[in-house]
PQR file with spaces between the fields and no chain letter, atoms N, CA, C, O and H, PARSE charges and radii, in Angstrom:
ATOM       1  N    UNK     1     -21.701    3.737   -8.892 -0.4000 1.5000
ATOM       2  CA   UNK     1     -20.731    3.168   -7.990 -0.0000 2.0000
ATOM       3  C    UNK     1     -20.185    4.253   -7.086  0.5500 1.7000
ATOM       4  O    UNK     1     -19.868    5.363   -7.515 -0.5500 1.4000
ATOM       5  N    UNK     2     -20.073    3.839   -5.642 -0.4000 1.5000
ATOM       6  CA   UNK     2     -19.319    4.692   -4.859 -0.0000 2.0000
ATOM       7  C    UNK     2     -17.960    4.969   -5.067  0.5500 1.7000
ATOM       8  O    UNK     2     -17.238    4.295   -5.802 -0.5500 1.4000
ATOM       9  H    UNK     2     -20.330    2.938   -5.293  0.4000 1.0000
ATOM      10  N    UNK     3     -17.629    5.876   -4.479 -0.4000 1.5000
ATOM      11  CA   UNK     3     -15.955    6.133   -4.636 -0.0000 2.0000
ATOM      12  C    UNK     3     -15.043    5.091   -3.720  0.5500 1.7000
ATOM      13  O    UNK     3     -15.428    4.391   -2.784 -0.5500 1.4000
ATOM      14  H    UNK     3     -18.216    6.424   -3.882  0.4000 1.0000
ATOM      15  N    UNK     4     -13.912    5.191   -4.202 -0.4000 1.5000
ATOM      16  CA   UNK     4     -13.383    3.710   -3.473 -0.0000 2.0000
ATOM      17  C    UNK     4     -12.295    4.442   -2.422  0.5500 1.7000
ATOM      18  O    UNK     4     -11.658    5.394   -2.873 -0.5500 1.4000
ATOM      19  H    UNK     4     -13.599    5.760   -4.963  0.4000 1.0000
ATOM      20  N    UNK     5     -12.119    4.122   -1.355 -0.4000 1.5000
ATOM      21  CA   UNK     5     -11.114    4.290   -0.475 -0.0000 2.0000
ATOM      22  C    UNK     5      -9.652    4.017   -1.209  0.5500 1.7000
ATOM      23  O    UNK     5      -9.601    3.113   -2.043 -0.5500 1.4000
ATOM      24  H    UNK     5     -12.637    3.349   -0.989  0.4000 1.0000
ATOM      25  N    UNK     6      -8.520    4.751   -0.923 -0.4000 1.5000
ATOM      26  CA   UNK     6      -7.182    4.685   -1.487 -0.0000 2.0000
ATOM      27  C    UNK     6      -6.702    4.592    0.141  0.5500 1.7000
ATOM      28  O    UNK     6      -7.225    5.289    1.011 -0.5500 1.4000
ATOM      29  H    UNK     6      -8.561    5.486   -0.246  0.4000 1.0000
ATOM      30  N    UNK     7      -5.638    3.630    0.398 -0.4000 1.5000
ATOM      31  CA   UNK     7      -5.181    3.766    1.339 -0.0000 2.0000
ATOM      32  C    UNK     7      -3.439    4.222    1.215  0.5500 1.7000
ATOM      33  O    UNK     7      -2.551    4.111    2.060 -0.5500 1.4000
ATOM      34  H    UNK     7      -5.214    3.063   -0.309  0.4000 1.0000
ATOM      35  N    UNK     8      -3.386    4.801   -0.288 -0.4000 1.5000
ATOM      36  CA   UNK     8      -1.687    5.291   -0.315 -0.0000 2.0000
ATOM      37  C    UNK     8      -1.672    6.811   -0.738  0.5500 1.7000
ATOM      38  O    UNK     8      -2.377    7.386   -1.567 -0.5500 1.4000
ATOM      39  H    UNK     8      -4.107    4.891   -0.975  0.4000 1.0000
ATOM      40  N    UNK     9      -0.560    7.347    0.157 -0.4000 1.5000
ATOM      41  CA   UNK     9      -1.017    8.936    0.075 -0.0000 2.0000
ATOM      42  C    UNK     9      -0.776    8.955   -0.976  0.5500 1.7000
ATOM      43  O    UNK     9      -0.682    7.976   -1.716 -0.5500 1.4000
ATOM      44  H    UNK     9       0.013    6.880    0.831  0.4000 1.0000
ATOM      45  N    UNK    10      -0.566   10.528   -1.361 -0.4000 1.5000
ATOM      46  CA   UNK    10       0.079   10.946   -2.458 -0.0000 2.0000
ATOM      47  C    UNK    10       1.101   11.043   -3.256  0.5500 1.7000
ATOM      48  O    UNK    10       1.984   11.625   -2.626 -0.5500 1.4000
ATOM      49  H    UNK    10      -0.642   11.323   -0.759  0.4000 1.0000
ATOM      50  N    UNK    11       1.562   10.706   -4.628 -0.4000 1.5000
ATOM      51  CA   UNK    11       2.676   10.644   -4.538 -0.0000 2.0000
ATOM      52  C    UNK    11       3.531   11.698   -3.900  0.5500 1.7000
ATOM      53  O    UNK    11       4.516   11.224   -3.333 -0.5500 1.4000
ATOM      54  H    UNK    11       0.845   10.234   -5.140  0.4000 1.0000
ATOM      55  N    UNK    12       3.414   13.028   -3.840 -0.4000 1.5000
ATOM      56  CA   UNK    12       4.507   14.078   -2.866 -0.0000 2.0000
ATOM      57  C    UNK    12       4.553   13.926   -2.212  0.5500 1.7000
ATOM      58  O    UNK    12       5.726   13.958   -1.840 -0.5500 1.4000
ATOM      59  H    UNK    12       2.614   13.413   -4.300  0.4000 1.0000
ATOM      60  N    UNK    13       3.590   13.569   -1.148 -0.4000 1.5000
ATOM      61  CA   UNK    13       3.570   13.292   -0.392 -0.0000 2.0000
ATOM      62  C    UNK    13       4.469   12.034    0.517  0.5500 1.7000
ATOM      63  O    UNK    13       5.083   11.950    1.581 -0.5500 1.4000
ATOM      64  H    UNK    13       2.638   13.543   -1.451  0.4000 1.0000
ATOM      65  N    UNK    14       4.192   11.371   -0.368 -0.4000 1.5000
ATOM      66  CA   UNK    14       4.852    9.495   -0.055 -0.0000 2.0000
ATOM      67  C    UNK    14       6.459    9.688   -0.669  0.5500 1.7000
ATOM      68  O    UNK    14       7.276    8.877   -0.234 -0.5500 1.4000
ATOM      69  H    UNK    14       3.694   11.440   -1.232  0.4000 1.0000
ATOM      70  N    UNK    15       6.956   10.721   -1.660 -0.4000 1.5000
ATOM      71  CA   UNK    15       8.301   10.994   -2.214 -0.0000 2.0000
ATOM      72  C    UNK    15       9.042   12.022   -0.477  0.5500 1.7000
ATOM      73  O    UNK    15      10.196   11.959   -0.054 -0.5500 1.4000
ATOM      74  H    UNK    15       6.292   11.380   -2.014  0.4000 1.0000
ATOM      75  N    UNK    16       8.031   12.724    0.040 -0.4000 1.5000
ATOM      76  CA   UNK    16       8.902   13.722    1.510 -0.0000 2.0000
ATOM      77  C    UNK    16       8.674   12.876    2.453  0.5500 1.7000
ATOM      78  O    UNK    16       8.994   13.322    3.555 -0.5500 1.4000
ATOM      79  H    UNK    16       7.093   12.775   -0.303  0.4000 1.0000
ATOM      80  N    UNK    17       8.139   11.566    2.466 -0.4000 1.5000
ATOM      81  CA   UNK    17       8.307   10.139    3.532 -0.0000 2.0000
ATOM      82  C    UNK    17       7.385   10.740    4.277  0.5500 1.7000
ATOM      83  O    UNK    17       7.668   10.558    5.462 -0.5500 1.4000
ATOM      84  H    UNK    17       7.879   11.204    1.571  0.4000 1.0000
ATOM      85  N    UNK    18       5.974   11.656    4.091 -0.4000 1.5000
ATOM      86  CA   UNK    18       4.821   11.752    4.850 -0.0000 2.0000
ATOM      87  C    UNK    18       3.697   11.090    4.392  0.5500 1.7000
ATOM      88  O    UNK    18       3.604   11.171    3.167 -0.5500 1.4000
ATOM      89  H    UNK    18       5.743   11.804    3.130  0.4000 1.0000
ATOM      90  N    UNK    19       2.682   10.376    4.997 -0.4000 1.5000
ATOM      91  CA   UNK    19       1.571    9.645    5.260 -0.0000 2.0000
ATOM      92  C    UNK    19       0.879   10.245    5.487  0.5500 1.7000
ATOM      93  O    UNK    19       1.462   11.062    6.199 -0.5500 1.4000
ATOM      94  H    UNK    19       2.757   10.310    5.992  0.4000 1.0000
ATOM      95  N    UNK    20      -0.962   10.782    5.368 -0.4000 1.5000
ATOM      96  CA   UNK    20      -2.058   10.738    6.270 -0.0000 2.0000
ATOM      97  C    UNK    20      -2.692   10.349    7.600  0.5500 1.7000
ATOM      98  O    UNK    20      -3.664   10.877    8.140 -0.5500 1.4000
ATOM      99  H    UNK    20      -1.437   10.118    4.790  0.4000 1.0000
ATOM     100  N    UNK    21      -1.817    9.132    8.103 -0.4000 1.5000
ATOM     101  CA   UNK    21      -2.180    8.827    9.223 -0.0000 2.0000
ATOM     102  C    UNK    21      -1.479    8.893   10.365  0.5500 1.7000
ATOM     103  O    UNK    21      -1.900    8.583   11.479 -0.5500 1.4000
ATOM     104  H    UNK    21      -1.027    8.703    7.665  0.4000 1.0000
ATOM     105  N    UNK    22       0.236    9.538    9.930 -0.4000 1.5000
ATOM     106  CA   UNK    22       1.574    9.299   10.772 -0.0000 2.0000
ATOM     107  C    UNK    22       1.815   11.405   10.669  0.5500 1.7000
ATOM     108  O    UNK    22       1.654   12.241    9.780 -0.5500 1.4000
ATOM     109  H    UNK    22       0.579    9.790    9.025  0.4000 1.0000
ATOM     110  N    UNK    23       2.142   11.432   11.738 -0.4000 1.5000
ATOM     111  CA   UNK    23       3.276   13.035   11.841 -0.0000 2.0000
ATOM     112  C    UNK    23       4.210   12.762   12.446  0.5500 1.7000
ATOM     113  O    UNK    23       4.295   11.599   12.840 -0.5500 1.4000
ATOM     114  H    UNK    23       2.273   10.753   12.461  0.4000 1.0000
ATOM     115  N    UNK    24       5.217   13.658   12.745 -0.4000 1.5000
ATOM     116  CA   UNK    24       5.846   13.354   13.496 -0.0000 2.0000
ATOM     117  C    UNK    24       6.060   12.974   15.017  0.5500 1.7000
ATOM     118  O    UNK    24       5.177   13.236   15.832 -0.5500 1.4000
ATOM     119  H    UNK    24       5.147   14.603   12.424  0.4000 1.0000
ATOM     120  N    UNK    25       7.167   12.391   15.372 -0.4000 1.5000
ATOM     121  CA   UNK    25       6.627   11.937   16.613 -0.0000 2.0000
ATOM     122  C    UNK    25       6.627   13.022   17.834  0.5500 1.7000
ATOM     123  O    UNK    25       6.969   13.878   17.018 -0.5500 1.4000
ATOM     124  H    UNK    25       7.885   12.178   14.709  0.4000 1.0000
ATOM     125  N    UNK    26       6.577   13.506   18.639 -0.4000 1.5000
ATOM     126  CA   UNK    26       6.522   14.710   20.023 -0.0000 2.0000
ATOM     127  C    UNK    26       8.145   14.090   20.253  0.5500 1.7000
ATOM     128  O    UNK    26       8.439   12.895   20.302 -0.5500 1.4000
ATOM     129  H    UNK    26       6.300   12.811   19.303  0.4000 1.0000
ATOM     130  N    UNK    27       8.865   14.977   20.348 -0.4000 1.5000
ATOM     131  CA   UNK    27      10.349   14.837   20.769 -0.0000 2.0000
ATOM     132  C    UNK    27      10.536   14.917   21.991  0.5500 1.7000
ATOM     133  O    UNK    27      11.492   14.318   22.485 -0.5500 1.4000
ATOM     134  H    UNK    27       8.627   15.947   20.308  0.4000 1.0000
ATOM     135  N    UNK    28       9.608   15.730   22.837 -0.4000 1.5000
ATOM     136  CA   UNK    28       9.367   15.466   24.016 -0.0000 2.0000
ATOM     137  C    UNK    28       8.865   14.026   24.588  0.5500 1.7000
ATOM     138  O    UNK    28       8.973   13.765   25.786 -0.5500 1.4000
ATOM     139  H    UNK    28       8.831   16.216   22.436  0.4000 1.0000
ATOM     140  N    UNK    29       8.415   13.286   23.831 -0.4000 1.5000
ATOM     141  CA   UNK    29       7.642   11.759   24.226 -0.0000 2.0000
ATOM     142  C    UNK    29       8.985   11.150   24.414  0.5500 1.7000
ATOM     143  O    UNK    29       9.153   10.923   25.613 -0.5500 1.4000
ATOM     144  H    UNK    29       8.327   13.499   22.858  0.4000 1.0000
ATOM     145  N    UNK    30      10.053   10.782   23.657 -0.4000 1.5000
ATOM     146  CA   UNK    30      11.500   10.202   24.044 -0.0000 2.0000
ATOM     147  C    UNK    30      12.640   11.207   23.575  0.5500 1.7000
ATOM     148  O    UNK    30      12.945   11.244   22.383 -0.5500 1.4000
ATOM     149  H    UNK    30       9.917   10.967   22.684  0.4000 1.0000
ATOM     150  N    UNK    31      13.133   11.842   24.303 -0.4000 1.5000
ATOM     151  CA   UNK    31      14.347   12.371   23.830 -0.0000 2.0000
ATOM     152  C    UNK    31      15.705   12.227   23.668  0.5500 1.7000
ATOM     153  O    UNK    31      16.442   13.212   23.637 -0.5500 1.4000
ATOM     154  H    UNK    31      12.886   11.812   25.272  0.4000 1.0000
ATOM     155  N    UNK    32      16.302   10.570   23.509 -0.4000 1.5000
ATOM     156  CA   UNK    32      16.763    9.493   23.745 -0.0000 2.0000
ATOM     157  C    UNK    32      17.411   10.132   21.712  0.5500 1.7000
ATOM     158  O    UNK    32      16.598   10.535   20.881 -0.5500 1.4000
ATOM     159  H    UNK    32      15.703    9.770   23.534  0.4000 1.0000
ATOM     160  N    UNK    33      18.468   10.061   21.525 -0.4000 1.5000
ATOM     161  CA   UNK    33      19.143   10.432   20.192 -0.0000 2.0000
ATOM     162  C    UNK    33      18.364    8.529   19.308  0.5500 1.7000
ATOM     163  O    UNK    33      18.122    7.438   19.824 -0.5500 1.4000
ATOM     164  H    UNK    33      19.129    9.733   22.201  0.4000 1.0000
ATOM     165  N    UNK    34      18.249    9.017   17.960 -0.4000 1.5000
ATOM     166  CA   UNK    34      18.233    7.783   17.602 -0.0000 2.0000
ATOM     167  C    UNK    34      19.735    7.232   16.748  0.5500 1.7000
ATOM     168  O    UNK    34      20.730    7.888   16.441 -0.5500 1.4000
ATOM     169  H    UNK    34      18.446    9.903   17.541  0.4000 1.0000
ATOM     170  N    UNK    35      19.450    5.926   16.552 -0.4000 1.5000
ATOM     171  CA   UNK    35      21.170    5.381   16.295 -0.0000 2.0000
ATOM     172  C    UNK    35      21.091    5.332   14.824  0.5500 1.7000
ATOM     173  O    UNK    35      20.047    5.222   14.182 -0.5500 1.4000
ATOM     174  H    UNK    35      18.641    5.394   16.801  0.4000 1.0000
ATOM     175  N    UNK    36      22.548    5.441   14.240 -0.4000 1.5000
ATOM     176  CA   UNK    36      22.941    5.870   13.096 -0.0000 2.0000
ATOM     177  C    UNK    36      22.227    4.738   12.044  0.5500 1.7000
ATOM     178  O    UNK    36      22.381    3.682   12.657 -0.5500 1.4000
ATOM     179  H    UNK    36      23.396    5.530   14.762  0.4000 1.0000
ATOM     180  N    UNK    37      21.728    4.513   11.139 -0.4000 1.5000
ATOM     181  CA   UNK    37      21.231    3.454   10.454 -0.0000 2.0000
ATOM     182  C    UNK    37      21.812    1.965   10.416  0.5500 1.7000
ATOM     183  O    UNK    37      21.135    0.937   10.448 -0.5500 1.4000
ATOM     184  H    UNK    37      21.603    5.371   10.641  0.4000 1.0000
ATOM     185  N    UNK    38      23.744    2.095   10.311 -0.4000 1.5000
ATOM     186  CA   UNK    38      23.734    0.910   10.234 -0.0000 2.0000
ATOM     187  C    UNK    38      23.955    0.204   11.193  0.5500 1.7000
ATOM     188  O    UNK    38      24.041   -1.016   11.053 -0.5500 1.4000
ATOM     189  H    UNK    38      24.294    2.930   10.285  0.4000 1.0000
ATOM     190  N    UNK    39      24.130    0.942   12.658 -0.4000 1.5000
ATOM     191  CA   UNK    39      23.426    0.799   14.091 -0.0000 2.0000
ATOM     192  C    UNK    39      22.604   -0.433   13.906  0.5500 1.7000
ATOM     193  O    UNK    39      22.873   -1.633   13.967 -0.5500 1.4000
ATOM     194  H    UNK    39      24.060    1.933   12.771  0.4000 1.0000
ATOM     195  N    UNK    40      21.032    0.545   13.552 -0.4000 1.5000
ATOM     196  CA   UNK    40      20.025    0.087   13.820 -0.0000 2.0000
ATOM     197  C    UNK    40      19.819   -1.276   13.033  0.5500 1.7000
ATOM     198  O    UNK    40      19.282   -2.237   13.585 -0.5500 1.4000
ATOM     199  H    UNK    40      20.813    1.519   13.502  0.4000 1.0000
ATOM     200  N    UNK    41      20.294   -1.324   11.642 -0.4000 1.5000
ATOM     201  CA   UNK    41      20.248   -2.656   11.077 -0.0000 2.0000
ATOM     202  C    UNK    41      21.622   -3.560   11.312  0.5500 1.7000
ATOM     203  O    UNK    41      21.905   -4.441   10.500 -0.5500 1.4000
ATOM     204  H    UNK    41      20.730   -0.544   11.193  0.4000 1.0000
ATOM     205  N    UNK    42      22.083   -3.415   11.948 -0.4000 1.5000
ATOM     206  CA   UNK    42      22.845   -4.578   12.726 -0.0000 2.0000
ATOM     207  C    UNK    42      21.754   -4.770   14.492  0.5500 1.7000
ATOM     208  O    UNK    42      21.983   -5.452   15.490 -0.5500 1.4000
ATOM     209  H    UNK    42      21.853   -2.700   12.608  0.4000 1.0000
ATOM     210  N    UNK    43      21.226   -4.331   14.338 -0.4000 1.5000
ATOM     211  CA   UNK    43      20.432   -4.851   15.938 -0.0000 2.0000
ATOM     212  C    UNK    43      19.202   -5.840   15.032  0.5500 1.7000
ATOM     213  O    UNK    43      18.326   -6.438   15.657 -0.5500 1.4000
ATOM     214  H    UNK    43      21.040   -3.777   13.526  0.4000 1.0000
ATOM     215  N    UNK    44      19.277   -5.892   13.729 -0.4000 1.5000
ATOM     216  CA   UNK    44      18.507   -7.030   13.252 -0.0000 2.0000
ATOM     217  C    UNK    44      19.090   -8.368   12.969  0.5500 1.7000
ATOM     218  O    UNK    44      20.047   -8.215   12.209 -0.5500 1.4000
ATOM     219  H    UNK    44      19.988   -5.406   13.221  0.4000 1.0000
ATOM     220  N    UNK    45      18.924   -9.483   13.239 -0.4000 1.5000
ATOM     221  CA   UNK    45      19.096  -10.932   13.442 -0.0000 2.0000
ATOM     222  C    UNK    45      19.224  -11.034   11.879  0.5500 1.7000
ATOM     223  O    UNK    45      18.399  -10.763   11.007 -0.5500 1.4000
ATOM     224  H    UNK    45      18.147   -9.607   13.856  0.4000 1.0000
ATOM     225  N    UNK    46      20.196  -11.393   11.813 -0.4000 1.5000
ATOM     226  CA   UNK    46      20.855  -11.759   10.115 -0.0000 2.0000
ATOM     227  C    UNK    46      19.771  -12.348    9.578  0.5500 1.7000
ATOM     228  O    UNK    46      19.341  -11.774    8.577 -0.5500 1.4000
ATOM     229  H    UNK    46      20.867  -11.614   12.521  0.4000 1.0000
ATOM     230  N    UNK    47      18.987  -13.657   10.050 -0.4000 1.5000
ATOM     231  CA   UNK    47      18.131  -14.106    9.090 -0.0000 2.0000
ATOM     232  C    UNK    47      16.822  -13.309    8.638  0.5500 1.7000
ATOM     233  O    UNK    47      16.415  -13.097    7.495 -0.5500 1.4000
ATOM     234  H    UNK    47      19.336  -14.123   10.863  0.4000 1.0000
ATOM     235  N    UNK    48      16.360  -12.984    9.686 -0.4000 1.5000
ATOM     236  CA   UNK    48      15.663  -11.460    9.500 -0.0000 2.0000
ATOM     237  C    UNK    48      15.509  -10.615    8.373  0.5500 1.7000
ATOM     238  O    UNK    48      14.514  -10.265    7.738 -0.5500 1.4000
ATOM     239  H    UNK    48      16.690  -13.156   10.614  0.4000 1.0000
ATOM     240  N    UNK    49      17.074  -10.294    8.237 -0.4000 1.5000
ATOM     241  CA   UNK    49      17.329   -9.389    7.751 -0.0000 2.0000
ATOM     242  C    UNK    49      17.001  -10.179    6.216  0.5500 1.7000
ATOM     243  O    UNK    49      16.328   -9.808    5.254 -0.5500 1.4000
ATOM     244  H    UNK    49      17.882  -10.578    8.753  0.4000 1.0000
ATOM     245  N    UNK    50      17.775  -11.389    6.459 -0.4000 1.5000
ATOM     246  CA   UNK    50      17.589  -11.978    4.455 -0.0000 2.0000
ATOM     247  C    UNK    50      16.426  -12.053    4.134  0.5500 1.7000
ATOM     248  O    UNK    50      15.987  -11.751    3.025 -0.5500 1.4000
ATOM     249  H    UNK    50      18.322  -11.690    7.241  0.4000 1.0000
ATOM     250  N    UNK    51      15.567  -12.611    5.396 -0.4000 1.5000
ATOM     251  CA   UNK    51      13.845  -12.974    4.738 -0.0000 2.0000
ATOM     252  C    UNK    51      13.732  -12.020    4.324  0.5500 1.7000
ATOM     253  O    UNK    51      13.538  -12.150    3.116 -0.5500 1.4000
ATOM     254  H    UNK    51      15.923  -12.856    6.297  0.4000 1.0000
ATOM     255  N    UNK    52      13.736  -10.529    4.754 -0.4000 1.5000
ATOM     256  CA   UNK    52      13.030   -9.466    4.312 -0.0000 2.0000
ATOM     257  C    UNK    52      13.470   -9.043    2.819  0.5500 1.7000
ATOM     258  O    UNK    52      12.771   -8.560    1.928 -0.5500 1.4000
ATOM     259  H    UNK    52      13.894  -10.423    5.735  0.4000 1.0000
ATOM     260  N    UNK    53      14.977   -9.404    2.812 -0.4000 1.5000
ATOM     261  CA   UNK    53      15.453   -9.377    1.228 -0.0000 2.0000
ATOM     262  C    UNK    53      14.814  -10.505    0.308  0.5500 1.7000
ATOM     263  O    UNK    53      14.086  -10.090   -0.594 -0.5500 1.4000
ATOM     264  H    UNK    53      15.545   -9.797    3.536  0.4000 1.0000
ATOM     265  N    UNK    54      14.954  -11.583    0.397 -0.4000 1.5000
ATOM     266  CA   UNK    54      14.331  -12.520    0.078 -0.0000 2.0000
ATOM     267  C    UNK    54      12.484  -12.044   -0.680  0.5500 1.7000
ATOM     268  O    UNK    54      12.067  -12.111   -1.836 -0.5500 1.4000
ATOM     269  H    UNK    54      15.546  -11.919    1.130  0.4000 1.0000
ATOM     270  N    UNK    55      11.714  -11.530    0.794 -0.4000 1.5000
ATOM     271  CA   UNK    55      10.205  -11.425    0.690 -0.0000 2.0000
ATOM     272  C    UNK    55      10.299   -9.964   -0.103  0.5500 1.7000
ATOM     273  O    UNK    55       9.635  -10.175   -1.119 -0.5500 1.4000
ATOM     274  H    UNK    55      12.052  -11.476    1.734  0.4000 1.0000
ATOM     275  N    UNK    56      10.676   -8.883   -0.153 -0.4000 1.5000
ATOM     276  CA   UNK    56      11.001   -7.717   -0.120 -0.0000 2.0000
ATOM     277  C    UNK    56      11.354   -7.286   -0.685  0.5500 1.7000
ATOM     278  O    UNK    56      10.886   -6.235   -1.124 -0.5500 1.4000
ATOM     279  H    UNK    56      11.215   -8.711    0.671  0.4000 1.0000
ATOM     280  N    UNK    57      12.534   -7.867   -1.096 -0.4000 1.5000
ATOM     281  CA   UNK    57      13.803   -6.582   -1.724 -0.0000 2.0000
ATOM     282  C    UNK    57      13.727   -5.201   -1.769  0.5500 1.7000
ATOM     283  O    UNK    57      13.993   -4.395   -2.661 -0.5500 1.4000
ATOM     284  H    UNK    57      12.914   -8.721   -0.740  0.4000 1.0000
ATOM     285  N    UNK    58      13.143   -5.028   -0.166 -0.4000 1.5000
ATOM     286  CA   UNK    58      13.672   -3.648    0.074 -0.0000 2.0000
ATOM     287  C    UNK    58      14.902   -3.118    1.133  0.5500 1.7000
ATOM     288  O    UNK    58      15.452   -3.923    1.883 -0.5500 1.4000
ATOM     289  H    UNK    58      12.927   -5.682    0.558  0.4000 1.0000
ATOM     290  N    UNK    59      15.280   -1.632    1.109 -0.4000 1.5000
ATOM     291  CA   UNK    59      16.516   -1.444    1.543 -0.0000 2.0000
ATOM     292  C    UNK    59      15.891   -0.708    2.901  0.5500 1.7000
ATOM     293  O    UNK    59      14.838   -0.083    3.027 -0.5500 1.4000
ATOM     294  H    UNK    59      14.833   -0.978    0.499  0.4000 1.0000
ATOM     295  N    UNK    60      16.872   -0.997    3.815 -0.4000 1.5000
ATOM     296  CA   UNK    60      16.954    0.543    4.675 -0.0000 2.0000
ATOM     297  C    UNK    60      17.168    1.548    4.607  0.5500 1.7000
ATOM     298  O    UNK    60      18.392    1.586    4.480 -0.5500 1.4000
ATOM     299  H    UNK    60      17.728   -1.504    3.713  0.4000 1.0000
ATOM     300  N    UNK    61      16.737    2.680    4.599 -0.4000 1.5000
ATOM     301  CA   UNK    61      17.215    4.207    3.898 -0.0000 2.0000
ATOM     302  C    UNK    61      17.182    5.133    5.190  0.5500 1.7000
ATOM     303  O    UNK    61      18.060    5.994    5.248 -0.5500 1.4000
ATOM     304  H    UNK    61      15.743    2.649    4.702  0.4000 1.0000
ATOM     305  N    UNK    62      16.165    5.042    6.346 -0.4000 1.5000
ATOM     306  CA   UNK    62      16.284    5.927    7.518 -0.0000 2.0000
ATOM     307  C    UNK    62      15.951    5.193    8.489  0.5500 1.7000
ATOM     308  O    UNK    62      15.415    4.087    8.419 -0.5500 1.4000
ATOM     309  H    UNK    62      15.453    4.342    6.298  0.4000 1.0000
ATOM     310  N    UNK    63      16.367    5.992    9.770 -0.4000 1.5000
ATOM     311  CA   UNK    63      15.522    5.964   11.140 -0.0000 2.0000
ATOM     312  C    UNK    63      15.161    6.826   11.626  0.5500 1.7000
ATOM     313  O    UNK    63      15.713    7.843   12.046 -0.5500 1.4000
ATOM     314  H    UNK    63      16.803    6.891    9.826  0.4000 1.0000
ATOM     315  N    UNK    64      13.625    6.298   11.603 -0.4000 1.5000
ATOM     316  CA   UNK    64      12.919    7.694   12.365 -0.0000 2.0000
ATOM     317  C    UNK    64      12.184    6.916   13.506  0.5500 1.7000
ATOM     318  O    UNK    64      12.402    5.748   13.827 -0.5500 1.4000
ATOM     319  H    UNK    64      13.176    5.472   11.262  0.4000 1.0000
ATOM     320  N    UNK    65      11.259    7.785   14.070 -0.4000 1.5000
ATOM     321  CA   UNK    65      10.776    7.566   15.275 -0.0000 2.0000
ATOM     322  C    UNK    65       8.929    7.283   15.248  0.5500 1.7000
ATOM     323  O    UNK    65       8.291    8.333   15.325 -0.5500 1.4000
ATOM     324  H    UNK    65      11.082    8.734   13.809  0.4000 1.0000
ATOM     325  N    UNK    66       8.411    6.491   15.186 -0.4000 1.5000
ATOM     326  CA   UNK    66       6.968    6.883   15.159 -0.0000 2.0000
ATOM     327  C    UNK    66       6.138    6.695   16.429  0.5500 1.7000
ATOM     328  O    UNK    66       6.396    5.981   17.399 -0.5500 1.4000
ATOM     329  H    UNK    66       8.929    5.638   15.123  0.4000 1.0000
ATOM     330  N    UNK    67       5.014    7.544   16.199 -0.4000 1.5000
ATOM     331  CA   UNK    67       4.212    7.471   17.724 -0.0000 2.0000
ATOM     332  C    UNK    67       3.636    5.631   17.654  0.5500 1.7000
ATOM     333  O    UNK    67       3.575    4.777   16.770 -0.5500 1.4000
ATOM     334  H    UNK    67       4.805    8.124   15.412  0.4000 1.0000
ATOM     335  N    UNK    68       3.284    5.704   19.203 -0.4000 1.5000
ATOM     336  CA   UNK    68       2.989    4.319   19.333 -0.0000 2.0000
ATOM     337  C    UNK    68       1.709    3.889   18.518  0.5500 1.7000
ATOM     338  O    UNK    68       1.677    2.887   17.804 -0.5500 1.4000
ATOM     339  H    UNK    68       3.334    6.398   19.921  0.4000 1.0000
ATOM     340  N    UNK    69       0.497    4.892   18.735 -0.4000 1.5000
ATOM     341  CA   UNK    69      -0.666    4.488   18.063 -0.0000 2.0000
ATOM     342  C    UNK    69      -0.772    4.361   16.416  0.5500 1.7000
ATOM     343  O    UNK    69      -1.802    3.947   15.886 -0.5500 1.4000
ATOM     344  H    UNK    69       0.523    5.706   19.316  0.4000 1.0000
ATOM     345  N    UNK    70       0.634    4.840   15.506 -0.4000 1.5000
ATOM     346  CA   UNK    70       0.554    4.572   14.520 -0.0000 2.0000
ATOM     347  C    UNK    70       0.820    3.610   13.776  0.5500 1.7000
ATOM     348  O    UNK    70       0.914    3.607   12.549 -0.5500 1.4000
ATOM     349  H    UNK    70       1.471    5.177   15.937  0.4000 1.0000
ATOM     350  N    UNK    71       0.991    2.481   14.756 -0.4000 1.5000
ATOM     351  CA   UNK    71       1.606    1.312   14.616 -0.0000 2.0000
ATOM     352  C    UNK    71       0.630    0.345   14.514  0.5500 1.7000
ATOM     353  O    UNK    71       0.954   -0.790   14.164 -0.5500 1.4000
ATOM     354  H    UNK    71       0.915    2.484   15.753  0.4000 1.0000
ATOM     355  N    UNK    72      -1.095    0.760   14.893 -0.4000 1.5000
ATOM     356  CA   UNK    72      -1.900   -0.578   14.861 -0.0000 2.0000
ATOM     357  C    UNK    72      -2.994    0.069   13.832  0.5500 1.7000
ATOM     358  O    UNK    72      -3.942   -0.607   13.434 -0.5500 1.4000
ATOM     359  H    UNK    72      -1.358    1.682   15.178  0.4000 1.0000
């Protein structure tokens, strides 16, 4: 049998919130400050916000910035 593709980094990796396929973003690309967390999760639509608790039960913990192409 071949070896199988893993598509989740490492755990140290995935514990310092770095990926294989993401770096950071060029600070030069937007240099626009980003907004404080609970900013950013109040610019989410309350129901939104429950589905994702609901589907999820996960939390918000940061905001960061990612490049565009790491998104597809």
């Amino acid at each position: 049998m071949g070896q199988r593709a893993s598509t989740e980094s490492r755990p140290a990796d995935r514990d310092a919130g770095v990926n294989g396929r993401t770096g950071n973003a060029d600070p030069e690309e937007d240099p626009s400050p980003l907004p404080p967390l609970e900013e950013a999760i109040h610019k989410i639509p309350p129901a939104t916000r429950q589905k994702l608790d609901e589907l999820f039960r996960g939390k918000f913990i940061a905001v960061k910035r990612i490049r565009k192409e790491d998104l597809y």
